[in-house]
DSSP file (Angstrom, degrees, kcal/mol; ACC not computed):
  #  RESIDUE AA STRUCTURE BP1 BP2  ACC     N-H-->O    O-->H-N    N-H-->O    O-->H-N    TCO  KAPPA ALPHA  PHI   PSI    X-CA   Y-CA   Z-CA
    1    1 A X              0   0    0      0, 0.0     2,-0.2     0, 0.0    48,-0.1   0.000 360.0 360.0 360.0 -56.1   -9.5  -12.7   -1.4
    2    2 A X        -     0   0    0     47,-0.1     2,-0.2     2,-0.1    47,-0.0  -0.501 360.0 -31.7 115.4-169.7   -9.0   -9.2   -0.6
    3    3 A X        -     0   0    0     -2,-0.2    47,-2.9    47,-0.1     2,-0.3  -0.600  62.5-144.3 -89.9 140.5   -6.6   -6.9    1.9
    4    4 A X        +     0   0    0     45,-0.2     2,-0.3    -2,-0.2    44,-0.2  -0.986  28.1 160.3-119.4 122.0   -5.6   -9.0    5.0
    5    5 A X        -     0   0    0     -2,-0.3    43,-0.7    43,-0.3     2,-0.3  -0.867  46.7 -82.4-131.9 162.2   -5.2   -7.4    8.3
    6    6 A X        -     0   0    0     -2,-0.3    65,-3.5    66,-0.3     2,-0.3  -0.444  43.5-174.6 -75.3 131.0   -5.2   -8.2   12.5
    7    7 A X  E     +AB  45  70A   0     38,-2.4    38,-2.0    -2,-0.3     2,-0.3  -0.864   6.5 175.9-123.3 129.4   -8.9   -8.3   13.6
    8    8 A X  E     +AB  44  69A   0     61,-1.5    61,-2.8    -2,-0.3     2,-0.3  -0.842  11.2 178.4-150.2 147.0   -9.4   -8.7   17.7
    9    9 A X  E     -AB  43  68A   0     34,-1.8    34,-1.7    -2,-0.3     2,-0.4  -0.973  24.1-139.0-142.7 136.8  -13.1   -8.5   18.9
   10   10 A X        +     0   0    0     57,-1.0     2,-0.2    -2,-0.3    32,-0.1  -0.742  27.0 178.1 -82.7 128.2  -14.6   -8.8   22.2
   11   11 A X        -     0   0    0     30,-0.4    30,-7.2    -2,-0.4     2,-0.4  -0.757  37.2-100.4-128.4-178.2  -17.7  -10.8   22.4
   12   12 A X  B  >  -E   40   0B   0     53,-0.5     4,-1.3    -2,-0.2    28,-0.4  -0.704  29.6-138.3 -87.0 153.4  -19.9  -11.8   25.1
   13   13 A X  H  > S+     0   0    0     26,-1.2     4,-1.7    -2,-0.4     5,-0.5   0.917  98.9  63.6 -85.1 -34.6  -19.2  -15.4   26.1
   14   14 A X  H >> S+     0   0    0     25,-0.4     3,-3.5     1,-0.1     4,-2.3   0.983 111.5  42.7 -42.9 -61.5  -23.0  -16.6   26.5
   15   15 A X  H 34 S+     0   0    0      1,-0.2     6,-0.4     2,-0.2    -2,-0.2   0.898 111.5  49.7 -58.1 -25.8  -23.2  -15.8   22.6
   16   16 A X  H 3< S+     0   0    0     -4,-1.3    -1,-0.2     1,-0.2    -3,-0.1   0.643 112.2  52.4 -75.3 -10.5  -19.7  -17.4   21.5
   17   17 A X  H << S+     0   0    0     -3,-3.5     5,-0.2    -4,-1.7    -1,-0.2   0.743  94.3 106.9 -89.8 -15.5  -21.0  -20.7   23.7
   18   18 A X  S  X S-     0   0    0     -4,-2.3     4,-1.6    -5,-0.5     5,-0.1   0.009  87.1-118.8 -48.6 172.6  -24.2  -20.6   21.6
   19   19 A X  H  > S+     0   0    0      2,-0.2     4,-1.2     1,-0.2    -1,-0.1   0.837 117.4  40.6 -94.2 -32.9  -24.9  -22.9   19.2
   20   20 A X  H  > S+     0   0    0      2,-0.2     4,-4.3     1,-0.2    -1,-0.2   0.832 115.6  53.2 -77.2 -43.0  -25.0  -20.2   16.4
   21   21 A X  H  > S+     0   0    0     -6,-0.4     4,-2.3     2,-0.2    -2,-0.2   0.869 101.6  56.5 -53.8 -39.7  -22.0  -18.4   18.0
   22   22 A X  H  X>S+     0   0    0     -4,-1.6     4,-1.1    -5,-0.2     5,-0.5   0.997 115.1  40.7 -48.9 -80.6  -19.9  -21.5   18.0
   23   23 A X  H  <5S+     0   0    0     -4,-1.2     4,-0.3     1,-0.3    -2,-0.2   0.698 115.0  48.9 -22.6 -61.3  -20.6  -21.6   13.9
   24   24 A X  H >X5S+     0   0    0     -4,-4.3     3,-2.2     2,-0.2     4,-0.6   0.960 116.6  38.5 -57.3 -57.1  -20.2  -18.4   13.3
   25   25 A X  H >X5S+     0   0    0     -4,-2.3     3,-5.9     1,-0.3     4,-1.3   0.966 118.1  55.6 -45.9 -83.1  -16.6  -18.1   15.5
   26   26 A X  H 3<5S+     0   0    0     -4,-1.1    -1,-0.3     1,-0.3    -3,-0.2   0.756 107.4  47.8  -7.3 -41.4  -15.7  -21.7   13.8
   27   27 A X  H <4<S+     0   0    0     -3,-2.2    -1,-0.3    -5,-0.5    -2,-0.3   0.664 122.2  31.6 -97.4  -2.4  -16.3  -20.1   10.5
   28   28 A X  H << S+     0   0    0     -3,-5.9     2,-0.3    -4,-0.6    -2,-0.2   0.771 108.9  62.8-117.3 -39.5  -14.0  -16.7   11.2
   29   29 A X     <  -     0   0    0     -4,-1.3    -1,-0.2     1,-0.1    16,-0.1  -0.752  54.5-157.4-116.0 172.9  -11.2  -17.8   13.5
   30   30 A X  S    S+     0   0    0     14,-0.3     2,-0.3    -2,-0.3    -1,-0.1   0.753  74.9  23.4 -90.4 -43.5   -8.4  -20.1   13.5
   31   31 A X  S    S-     0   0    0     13,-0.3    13,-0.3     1,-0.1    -1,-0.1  -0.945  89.1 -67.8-132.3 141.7   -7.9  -20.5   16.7
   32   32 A X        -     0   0    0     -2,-0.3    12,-0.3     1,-0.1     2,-0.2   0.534  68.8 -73.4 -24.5 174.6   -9.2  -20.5   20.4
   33   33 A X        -     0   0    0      1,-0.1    10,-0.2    10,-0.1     3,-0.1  -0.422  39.9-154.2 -76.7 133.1  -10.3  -16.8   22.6
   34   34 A X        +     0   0    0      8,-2.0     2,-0.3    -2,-0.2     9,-0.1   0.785  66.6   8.1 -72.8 -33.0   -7.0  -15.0   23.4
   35   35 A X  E     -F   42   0C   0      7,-0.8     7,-1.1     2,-0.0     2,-0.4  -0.976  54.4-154.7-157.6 147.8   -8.5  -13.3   26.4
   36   36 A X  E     +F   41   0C   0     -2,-0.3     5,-0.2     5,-0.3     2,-0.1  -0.840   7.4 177.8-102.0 163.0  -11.3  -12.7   28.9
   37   37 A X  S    S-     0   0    0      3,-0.9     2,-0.4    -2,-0.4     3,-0.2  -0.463  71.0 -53.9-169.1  96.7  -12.4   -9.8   31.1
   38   38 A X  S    S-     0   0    0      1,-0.3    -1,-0.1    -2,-0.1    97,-0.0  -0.540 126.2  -7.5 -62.1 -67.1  -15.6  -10.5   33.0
   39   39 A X  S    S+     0   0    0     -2,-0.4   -26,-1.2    -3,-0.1   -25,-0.4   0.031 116.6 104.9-106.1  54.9  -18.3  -11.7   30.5
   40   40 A X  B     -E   12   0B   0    -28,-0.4    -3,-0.9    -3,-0.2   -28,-0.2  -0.668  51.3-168.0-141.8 129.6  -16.2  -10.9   27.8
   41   41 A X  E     -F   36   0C   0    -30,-7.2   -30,-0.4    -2,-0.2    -5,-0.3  -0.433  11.9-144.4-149.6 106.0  -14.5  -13.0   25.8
   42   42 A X  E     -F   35   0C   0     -7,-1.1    -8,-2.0   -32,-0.1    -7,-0.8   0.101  12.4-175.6 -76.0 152.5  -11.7  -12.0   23.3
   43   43 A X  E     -A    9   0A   0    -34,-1.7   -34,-1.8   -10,-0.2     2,-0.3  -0.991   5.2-164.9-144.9 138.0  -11.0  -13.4   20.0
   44   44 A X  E     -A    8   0A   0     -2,-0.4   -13,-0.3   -12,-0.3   -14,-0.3  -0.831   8.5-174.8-128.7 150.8   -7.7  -12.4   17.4
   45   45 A X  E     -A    7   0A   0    -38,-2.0   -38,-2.4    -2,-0.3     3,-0.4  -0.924   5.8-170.0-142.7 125.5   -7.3  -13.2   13.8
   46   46 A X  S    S+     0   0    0     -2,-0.3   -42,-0.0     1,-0.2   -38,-0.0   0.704  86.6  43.1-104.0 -17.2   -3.7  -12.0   12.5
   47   47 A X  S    S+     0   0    0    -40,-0.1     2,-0.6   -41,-0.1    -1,-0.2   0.225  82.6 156.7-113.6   3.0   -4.9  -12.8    8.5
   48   48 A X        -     0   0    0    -43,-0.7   -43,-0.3    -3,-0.4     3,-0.2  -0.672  54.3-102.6-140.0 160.2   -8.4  -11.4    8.2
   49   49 A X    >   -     0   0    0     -2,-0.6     3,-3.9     1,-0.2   -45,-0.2   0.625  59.7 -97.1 -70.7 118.3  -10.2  -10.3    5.2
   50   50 A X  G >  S+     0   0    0    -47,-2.9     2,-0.5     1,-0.3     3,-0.5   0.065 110.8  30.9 -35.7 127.2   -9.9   -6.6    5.6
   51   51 A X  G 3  S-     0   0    0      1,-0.2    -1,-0.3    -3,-0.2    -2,-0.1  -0.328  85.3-132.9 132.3 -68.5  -12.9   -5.7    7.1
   52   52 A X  G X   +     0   0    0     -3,-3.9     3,-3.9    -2,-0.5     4,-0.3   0.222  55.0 147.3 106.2 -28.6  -14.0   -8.4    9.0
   53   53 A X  T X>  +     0   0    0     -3,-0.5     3,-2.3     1,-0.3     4,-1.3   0.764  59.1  50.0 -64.2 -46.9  -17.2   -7.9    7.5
   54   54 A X  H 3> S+     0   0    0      1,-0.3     4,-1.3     2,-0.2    -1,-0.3   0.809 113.2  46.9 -38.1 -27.1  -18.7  -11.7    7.3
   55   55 A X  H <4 S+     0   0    0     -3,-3.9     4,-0.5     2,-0.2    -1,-0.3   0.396 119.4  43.9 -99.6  -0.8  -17.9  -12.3   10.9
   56   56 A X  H <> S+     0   0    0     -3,-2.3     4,-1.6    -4,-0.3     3,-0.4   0.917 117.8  43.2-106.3 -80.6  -19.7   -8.6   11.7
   57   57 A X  H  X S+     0   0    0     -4,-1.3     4,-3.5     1,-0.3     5,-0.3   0.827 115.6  44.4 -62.8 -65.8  -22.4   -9.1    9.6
   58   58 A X  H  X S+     0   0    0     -4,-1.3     4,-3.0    -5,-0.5    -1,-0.3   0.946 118.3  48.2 -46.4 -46.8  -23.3  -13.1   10.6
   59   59 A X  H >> S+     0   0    0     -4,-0.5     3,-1.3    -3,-0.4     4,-0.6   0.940 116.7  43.6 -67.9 -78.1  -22.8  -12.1   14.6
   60   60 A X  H >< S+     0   0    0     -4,-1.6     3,-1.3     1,-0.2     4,-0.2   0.682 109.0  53.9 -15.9 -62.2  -25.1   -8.9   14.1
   61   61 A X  H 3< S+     0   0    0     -4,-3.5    -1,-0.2     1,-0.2    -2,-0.2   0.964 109.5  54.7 -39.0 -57.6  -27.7  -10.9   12.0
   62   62 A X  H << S-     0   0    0     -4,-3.0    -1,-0.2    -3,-1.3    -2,-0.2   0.781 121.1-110.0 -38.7 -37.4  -27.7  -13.2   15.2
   63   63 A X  S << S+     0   0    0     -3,-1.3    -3,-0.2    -4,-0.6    -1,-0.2   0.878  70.1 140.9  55.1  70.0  -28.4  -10.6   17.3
   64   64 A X        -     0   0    0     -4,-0.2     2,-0.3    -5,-0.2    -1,-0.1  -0.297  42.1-136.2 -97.9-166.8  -25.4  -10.5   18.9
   65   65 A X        +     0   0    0     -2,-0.1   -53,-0.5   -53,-0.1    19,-0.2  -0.955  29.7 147.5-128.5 146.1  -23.1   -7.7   20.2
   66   66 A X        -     0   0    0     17,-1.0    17,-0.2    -2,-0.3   -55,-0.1  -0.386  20.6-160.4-150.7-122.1  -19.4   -7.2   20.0
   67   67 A X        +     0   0    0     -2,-0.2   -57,-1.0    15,-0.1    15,-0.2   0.179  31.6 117.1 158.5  99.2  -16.4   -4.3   19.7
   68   68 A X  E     -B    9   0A   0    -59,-0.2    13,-0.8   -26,-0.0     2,-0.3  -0.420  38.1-131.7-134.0-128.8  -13.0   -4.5   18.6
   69   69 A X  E     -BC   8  80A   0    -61,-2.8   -61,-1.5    11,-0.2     2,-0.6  -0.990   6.3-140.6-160.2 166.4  -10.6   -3.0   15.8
   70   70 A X  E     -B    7   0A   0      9,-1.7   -63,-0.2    -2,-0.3   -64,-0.1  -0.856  18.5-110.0-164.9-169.4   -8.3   -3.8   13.6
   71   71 A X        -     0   0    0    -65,-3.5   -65,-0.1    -2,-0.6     5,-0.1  -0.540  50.3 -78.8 -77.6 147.9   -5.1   -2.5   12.1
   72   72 A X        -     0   0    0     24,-0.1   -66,-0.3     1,-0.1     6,-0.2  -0.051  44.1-154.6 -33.3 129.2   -4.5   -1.0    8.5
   73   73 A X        -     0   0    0      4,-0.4    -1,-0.1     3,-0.3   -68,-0.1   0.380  49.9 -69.4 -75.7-148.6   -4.2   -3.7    5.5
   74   74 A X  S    S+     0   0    0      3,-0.1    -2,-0.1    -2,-0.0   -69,-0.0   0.733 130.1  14.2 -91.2 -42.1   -2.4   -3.0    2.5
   75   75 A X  S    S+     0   0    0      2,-0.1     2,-0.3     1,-0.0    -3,-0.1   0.556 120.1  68.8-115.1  -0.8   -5.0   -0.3    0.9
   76   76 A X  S    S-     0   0    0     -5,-0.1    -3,-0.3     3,-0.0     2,-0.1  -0.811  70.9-138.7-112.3 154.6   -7.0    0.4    4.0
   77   77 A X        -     0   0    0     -2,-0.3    -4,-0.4    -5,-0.2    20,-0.1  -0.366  41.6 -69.2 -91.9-156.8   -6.2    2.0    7.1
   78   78 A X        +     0   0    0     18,-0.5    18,-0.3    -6,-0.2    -7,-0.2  -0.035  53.2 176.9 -71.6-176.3   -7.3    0.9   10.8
   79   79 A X        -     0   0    0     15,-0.4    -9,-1.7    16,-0.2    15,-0.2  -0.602  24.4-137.3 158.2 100.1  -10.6    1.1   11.9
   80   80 A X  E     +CD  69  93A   0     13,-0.9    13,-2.8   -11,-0.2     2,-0.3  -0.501  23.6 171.6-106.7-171.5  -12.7    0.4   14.7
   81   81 A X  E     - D   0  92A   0    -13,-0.8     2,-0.2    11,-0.3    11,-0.1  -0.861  11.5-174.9-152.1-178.4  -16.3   -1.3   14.7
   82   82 A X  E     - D   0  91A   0      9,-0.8     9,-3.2    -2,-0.3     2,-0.4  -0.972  17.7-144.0-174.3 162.5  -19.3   -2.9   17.3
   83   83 A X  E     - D   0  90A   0     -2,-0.2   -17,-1.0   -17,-0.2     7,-0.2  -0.985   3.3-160.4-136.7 152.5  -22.6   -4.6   16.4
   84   84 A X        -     0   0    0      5,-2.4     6,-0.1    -2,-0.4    -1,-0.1   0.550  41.4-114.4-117.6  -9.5  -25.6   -4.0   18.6
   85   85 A X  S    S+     0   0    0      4,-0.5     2,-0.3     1,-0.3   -24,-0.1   0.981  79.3 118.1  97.1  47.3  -27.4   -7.0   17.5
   86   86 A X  S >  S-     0   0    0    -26,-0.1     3,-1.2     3,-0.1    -1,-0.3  -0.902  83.1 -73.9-147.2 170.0  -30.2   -4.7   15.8
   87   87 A X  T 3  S+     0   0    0     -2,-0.3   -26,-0.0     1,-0.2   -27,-0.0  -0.592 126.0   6.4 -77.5 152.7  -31.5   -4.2   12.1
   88   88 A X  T 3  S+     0   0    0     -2,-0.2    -1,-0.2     1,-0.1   -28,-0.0   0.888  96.1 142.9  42.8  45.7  -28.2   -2.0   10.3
   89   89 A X    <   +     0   0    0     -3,-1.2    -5,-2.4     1,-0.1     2,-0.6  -0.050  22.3 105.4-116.1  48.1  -26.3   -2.5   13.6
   90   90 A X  E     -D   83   0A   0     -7,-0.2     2,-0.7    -6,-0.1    -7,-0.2  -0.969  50.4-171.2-102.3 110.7  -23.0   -2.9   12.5
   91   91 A X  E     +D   82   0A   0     -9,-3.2    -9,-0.8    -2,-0.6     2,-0.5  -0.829  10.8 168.9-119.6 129.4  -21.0    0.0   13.0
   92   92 A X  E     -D   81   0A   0     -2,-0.7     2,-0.4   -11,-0.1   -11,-0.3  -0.941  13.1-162.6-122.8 139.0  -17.5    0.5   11.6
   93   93 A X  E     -D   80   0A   0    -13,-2.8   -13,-0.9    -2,-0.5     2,-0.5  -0.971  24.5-123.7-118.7 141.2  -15.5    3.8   11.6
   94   94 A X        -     0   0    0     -2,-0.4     2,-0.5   -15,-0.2   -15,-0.4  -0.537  29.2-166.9 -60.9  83.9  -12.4    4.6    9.4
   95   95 A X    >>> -     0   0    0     -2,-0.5     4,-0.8     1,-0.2     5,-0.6  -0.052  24.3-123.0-106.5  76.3   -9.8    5.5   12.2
   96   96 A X  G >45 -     0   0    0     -2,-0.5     3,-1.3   -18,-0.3   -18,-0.5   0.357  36.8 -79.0  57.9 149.9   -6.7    7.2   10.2
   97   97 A X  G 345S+     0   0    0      1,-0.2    -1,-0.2   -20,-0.1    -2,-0.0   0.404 132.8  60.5 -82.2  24.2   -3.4    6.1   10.3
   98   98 A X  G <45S-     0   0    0     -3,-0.5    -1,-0.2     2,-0.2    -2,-0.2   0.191 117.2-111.3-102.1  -0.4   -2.7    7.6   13.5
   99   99 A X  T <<5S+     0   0    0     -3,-1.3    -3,-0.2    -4,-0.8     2,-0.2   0.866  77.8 122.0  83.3   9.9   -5.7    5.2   15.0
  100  100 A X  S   <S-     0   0    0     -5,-0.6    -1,-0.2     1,-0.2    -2,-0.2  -0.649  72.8 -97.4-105.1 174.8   -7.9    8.2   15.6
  101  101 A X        -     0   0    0     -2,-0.2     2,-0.4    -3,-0.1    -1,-0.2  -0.313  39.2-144.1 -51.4 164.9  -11.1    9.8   14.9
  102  102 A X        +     0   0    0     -8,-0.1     2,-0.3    13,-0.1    13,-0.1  -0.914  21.2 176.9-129.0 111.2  -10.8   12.3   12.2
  103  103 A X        -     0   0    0     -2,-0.4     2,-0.3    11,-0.0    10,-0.1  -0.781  21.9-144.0 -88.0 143.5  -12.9   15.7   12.2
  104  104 A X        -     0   0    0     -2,-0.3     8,-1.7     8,-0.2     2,-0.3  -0.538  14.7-147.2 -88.3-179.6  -12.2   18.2    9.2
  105  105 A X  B     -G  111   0D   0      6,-0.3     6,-0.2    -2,-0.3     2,-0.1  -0.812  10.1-122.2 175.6 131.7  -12.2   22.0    9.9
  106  106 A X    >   -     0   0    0      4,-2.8     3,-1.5    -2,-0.3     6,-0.0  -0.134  44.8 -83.3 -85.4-172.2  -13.2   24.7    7.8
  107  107 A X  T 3  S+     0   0    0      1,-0.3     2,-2.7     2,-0.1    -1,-0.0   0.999 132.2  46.7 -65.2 -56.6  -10.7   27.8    6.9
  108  108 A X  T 3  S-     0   0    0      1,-0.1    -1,-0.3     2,-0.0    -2,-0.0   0.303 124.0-102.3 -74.1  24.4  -11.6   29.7   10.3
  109  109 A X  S <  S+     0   0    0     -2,-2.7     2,-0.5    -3,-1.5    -2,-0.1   0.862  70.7 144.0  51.0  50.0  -11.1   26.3   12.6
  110  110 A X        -     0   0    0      0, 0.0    -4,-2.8     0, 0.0    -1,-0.2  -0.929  51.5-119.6-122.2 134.0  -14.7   25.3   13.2
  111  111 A X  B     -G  105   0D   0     -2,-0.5     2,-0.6    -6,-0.2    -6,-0.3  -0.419  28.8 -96.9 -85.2 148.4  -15.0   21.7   13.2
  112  112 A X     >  -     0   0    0     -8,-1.7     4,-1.1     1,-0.2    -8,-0.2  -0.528  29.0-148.2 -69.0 123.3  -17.2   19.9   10.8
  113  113 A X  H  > S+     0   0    0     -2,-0.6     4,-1.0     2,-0.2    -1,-0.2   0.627  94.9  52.6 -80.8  -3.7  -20.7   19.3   12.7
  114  114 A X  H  4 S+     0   0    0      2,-0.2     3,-0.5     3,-0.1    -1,-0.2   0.926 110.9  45.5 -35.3 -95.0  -21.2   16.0   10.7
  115  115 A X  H  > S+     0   0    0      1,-0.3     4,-0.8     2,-0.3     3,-0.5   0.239 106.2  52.9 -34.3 -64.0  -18.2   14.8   11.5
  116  116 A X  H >X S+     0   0    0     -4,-1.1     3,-2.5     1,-0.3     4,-1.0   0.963 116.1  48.1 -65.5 -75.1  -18.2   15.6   15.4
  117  117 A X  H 3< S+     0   0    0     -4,-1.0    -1,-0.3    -3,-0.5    -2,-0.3   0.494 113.7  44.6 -73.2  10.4  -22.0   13.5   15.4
  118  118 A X  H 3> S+     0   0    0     -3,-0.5     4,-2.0     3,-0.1    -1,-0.3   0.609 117.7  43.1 -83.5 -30.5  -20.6   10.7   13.5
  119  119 A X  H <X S+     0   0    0     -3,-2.5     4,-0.7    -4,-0.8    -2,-0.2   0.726 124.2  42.2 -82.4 -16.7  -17.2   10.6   15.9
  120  120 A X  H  X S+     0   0    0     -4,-1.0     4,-1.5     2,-0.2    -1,-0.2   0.788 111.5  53.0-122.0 -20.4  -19.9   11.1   18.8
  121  121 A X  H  > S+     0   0    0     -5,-0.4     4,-1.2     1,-0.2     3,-0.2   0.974 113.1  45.2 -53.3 -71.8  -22.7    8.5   17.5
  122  122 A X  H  X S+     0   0    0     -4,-2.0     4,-1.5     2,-0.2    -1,-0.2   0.559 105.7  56.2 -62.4 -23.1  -20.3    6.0   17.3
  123  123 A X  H  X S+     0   0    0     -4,-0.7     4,-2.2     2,-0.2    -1,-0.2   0.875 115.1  47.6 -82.0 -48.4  -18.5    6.5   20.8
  124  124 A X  H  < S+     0   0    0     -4,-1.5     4,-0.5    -3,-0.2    -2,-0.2   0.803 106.2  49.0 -14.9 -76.9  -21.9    6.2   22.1
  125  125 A X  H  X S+     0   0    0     -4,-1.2     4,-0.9     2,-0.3    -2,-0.2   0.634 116.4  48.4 -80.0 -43.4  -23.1    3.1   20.3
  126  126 A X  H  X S+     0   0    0     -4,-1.5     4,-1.4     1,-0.2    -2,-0.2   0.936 107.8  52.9 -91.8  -9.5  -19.8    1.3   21.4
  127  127 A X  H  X S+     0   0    0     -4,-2.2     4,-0.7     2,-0.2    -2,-0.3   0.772 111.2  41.8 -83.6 -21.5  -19.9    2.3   24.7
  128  128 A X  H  > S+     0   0    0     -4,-0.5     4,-1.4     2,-0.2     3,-0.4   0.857 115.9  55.9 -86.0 -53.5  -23.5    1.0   25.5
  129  129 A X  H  X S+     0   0    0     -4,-0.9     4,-0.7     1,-0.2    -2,-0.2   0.858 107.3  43.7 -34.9 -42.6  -22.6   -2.0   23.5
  130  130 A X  H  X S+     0   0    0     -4,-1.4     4,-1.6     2,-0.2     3,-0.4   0.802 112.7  57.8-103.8 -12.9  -19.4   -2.8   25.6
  131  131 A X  H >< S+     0   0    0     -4,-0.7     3,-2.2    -3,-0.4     4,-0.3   0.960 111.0  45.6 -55.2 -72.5  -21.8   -2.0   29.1
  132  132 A X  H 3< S+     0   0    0     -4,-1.4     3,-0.3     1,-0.4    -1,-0.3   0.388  97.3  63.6 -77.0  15.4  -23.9   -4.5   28.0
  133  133 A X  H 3< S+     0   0    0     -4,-0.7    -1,-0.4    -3,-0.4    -2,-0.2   0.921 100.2  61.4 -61.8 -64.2  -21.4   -6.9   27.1
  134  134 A X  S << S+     0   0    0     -3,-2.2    -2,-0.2    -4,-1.6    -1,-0.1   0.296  82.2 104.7 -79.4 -13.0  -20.5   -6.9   31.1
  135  135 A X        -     0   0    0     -3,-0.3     2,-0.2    -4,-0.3   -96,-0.1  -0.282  62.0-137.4 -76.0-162.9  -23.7   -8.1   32.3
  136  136 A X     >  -     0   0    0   -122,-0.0     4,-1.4   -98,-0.0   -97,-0.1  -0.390  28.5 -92.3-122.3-176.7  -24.3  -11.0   33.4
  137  137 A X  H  > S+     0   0    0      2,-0.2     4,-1.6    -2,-0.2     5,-0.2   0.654 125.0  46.8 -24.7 -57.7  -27.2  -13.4   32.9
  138  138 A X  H >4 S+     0   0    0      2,-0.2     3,-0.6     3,-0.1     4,-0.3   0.916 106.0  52.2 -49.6 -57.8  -28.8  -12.3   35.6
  139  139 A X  H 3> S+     0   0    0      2,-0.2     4,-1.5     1,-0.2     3,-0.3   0.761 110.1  55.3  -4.2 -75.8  -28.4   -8.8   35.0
  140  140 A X  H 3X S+     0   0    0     -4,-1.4     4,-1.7     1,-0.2    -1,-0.2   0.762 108.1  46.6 -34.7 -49.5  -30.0   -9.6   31.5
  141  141 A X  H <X S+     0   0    0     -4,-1.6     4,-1.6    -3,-0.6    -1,-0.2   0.791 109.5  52.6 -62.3 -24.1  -33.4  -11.4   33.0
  142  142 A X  H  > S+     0   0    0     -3,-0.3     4,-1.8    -4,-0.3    -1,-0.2   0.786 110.2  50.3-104.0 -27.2  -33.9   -8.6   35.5
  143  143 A X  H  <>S+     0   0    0     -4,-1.5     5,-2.3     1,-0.1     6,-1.4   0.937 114.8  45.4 -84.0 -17.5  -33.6   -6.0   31.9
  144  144 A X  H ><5S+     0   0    0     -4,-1.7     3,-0.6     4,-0.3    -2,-0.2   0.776 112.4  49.9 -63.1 -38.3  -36.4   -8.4   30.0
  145  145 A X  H 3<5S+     0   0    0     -4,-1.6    -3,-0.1     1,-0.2    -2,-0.1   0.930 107.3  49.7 -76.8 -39.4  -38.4   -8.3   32.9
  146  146 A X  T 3<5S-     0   0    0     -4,-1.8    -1,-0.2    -5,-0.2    -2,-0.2   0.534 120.4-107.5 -74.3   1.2  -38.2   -4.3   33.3
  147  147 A X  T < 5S+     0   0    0     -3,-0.6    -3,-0.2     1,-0.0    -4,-0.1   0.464  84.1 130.4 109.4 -13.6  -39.3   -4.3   29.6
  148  148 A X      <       0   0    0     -5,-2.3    -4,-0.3     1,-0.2    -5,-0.1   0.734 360.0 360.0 -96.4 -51.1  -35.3   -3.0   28.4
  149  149 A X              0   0    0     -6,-1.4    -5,-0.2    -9,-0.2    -1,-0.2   0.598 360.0 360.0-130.2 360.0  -34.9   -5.5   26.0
C-alpha cells in the first residue's frame, strides 16, 4: 500500500471536465475539487499513496498539466511536483523537512552547481506550467494558431 500522505494539486478545469480527466480524478480522489482560482481547479486527498505517482503519471500520459505538493508521509519527506503534459514530464522535487529547496555547499561556501540548476529547472518548469494553467480556451486557440503548441 505504501506511505500515505496529504496530496493537493491544481489542475486545469477543461482537463478535469474531460472525459479522460473525469476517470483519471474518479480513480485518485475521494471527493469533489476543494477550490478554484480562474481556470484552475483544486483537488485534496488527505490519505494518498506517498507520491501521488499514478495520478501524476495517468494526468501526464494524457497530456495534461498540473502543480501541487504534498506533505511528508511516514518515511518520506514533503515534496513538490507539476506535469507538463510532455514525454518524461512529470517533475517531482524532494523539498526537506523544512518545505524547501535544498542546495549543498562545499567546505569554502560555494553552492553546488547541480543543485542550483535542478532547484532552478524545476522553478521554471512549474512556473510556465501554472501560466498556462490560467489561460483560457481562447487564449489556447490563439497559441495553436501562432504555432505555440
Amino acid at each position: 500500500m505504501g506511505d500515505r500522505c496529504y496530496f493537493s494539486v491544481w489542475v486545469r478545469k477543461v482537463d478535469a471536465e474531460s472525459e479522460v480527466g473525469k476517470a483519471i480524478i474518479e480513480n485518485s480522489f475521494c471527493g469533489p475539487p476543494s477550490g478554484t482560482e480562474g481556470a484552475a481547479i483544486e483537488y485534496e486527498e488527505n490519505q494518498m499513496n506517498w507520491g501521488g505517482q499514478d495520478f501524476l503519471e495517468s494526468w501526464n500520459d494524457a497530456g495534461f498539466l498540473c502543480e501541487g505538493f504534498q506533505e511528508g508521509g511516514y518515511d518520506y519527506g514533503p515534496s513538490s511536483f507539476c506535469t507538463t503534459g510532455e514525454l518524461n514530464g512529470v517533475f517531482d522535487y524532494n523539498t526537506g523537512k523544512s518545505g524547501g529547496f535544498v542546495i549543498d555547499f562545499d567546505d569554502d561556501g560555494n553552492p553546488d552547481q547541480s543543485d542550483v540548476s535542478v532547484v532552478r529547472d524545476f522553478i521554471l518548469t512549474c512556473k510556465r506550467v501554472r501560466t498556462e494553467m490560467q489561460k483560457g480556451p481562447l487564449e489556447h486557440l490563439a497559441d495553436c494558431a501562432d504555432g505555440e503548441e
